[in-house]
N, C-alpha and C positions, 0 to 999 in steps of 0.2 A: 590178804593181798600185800604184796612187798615186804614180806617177811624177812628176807634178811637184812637187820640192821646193820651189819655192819657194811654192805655193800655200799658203793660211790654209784648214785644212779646218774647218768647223762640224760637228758634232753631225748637224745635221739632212741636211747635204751628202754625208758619209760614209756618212751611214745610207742615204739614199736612190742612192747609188750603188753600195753594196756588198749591196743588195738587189737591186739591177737587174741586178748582175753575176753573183750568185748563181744567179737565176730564166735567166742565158740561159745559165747553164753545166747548166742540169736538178737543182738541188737543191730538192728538198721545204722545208716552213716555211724560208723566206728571211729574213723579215722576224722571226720568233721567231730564228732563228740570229743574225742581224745584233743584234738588243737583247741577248742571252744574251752573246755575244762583246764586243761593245763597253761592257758595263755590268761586266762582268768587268776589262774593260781599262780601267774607270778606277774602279772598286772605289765603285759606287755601286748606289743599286737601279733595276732598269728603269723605275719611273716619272720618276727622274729625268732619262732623258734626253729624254722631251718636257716636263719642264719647266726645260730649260737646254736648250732646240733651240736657241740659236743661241751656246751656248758654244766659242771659239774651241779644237782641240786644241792643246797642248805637241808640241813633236814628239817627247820620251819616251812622250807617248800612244799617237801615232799609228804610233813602231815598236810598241810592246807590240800593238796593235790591230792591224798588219800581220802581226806575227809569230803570234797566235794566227788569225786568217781564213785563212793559208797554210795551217796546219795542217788547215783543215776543206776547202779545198778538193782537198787529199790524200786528202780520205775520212774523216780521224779524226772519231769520234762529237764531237761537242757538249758530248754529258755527259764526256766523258773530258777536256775540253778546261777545262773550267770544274775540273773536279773533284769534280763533285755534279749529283746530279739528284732530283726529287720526287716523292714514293710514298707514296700514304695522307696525303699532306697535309704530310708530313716531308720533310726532307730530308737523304738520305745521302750518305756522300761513296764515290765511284767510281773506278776507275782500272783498269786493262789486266790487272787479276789479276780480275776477278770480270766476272759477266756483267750489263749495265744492265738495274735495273728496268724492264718494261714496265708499259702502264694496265692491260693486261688480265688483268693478275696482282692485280689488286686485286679482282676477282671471286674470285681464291683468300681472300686474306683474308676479304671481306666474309661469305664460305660458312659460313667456320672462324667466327665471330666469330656467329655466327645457331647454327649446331651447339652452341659454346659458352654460351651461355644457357638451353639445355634441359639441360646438365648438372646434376645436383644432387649434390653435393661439397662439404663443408665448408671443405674447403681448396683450394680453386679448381680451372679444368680444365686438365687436364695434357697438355699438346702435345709430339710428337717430327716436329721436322722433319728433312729429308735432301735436304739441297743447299742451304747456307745463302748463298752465296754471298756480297754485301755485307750479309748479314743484314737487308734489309728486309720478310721475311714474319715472322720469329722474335718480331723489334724491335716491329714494328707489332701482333702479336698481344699481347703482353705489355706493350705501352701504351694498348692501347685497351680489352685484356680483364681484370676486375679480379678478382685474384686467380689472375690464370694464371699458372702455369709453363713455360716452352718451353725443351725438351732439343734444341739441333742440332747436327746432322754435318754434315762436308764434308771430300771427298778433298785437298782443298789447304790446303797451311795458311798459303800468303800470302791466302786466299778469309777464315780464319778472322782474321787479321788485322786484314782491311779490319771484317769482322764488329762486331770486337770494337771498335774505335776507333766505330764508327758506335753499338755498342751504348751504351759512356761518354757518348756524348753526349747519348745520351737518355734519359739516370739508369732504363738498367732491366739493366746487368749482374749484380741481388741477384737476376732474374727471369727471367734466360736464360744457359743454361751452353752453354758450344760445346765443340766434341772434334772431335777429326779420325780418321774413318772412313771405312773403300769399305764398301761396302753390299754388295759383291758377295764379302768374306773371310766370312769367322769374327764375329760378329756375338754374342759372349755377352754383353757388356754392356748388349747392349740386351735382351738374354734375362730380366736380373732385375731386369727393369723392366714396370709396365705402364700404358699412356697410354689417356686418353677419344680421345683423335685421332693419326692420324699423316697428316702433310702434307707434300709436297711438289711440288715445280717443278721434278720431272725436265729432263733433256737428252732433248729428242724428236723431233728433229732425225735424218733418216735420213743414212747416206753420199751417197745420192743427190741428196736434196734440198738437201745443201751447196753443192756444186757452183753452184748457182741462187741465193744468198743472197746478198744485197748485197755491193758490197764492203766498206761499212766494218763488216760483219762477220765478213767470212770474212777481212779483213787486220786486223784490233783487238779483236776478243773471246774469252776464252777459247775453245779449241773442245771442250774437254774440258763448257764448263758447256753449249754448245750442243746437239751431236750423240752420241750414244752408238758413232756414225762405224759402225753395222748398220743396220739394218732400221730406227729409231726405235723400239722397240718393248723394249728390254733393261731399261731402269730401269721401267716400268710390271708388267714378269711380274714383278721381282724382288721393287717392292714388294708386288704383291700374293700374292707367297708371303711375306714377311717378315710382314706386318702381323698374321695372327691369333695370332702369337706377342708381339706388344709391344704388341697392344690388350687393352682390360679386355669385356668381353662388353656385347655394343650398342656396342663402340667405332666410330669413323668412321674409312673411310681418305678423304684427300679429297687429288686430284691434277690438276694444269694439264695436259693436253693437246697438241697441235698440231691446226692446221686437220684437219678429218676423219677424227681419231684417235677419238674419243668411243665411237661404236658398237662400235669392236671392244675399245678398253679395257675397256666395260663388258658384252662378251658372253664375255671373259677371265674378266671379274668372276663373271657367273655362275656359267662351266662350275668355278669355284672353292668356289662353295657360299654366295657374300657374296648379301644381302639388301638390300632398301632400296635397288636401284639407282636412278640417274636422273646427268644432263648439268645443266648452268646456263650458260646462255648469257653470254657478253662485251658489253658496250655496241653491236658491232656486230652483233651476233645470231649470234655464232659458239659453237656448243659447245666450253667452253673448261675446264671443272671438273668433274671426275665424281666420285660420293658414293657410296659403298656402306659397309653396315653390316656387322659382324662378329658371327656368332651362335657360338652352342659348338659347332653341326655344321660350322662352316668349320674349327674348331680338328680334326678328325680329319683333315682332307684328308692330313697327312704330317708330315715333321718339315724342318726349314729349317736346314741349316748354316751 
């Protein structure tokens, strides 16, 4: 790619050839890739490359600019490539230990953040997530929710890392504690404890369904935050045997899904004793978040190790 050296590349010349190249190699947003990449490669903001379109590159540019496009035409994510991507309007930073934000995950937040308002609590509403990954659900609840507290887990602790760097940056680490837990041990710390919400964005991702996922996710992103590598179904029964022991009575469990997971998650839900069911669809109208409430008659169902 850009073999002739002796060419003078522009701004506008690169771009529109490294989006044409893009589009006939089958890559999705070409032209978002090509501004993301190239505004990276010369450490300015996307606007300003249509207002310097006919800015001549350096050829230090134009390798930094070579060397990150290889990369994406290998498959590596975008966001992994830049080192950050945007969620709730923030921006975290990302890398090969935690799994990228998606949009549709902003339907989880915006659920918790509506639940959250009907709490009435002196001292704000208290969240326990599990699967914190670059901690942008934790992050984003605890800066948008005032007065909240969010307690989260995650089995990895380079996951709680990225977390916690992403948390510093957006002055809310007095407002969210991290720990590193499986959900699927011994579970007493979270035993003496009791939250208005517990929320997460399981891995729902069947063994099956892997197989079929992109490449650049089944070769760059955790798989551990993706699939539970069974059925898709492990982290949904566990939270909903965990939760009526770490919710407060009317507590909410509120959980991301996969495509046409919904109904059985929440017919799990019932045959469990939870109340208040219901789904909330995603931007594209997909059942992506289900809600169920915890009463005292859920708390006999058993005891939870």
């Amino acid at each position: 790619m850009l073999e002739e050296k002796t060419r003078v590349w522009t701004i506008r010349d690169l771009m529109l050839f490294a989006i044409n190249h893009l589009q006939r190699r089958g890559f999705d947003e070409a032209r978002l890739t090509v501004e993301l990449l190239l505004a990276h490669a010369l450490r300015c903001p996307r606007i300003q490359l249509y207002t310097n379109y006919d800015k001549p590159l350096t050829p230090d540019e134009l390798k930094e600019f070579r060397h990150l496009y290889e990369r994406r035409l290998n498959c590596e994510p975008v966001q992994y490539i830049v080192g950050s991507t945007s969620f709730m309007g923030l921006s975290f930073e990302v890398d090969p230990r935690v799994l990228i934000p998606r949009p549709e995950t902003e339907t989880l937040v915006e659920q918790v953040m509506l639940l959250c308002s009907d709490v009435q609590s002196s001292q704000g509403c208290s969240i326990l997530e599990v699967g914190t990954g670059s901690g942008n659900i934790a992050i984003s609840l605890a800066k948008f929710i005032k007065g909240a507290k969010v307690w989260s887990i995650d089995v990895s602790e380079d996951a709680l890392d990225v977390a916690r760097t992403n948390a510093e940056r957006h002055g809310v680490l007095d407002r969210v504690t991290f720990h590193r837990m499986d959900v699927f041990e011994p579970v007493d710390q979270l035993l003496l404890k009791r939250f208005d919400l517990f929320v997460s964005n399981p891995p729902y991702v069947s063994a099956a369904e892997w197989e079929e996922l992109p490449m650049e996710i089944r070769r760059f992103e955790p798989r551990v935050a993706v699939s539970d590598w069974k059925d898709g179904f492990e982290f949904p029964r566990r939270l909903i045997e965990l939760a009526p022991f770490v919710l407060r009575n009317e507590g909410h469990l509120v959980m991301e899904v996969g495509f046409g997971q919904a109904e059985k998650v929440m017919q799990m839900m019932r045959e469990a004793a939870y109340s208040n069911i219901y789904s909330v669809n995603d931007l594209e109208g997909t059942p992506r978040v289900v809600v169920a409430t915890v009463a005292s008659k859920t708390r006999n169902q058993g005891f939870v190790n």
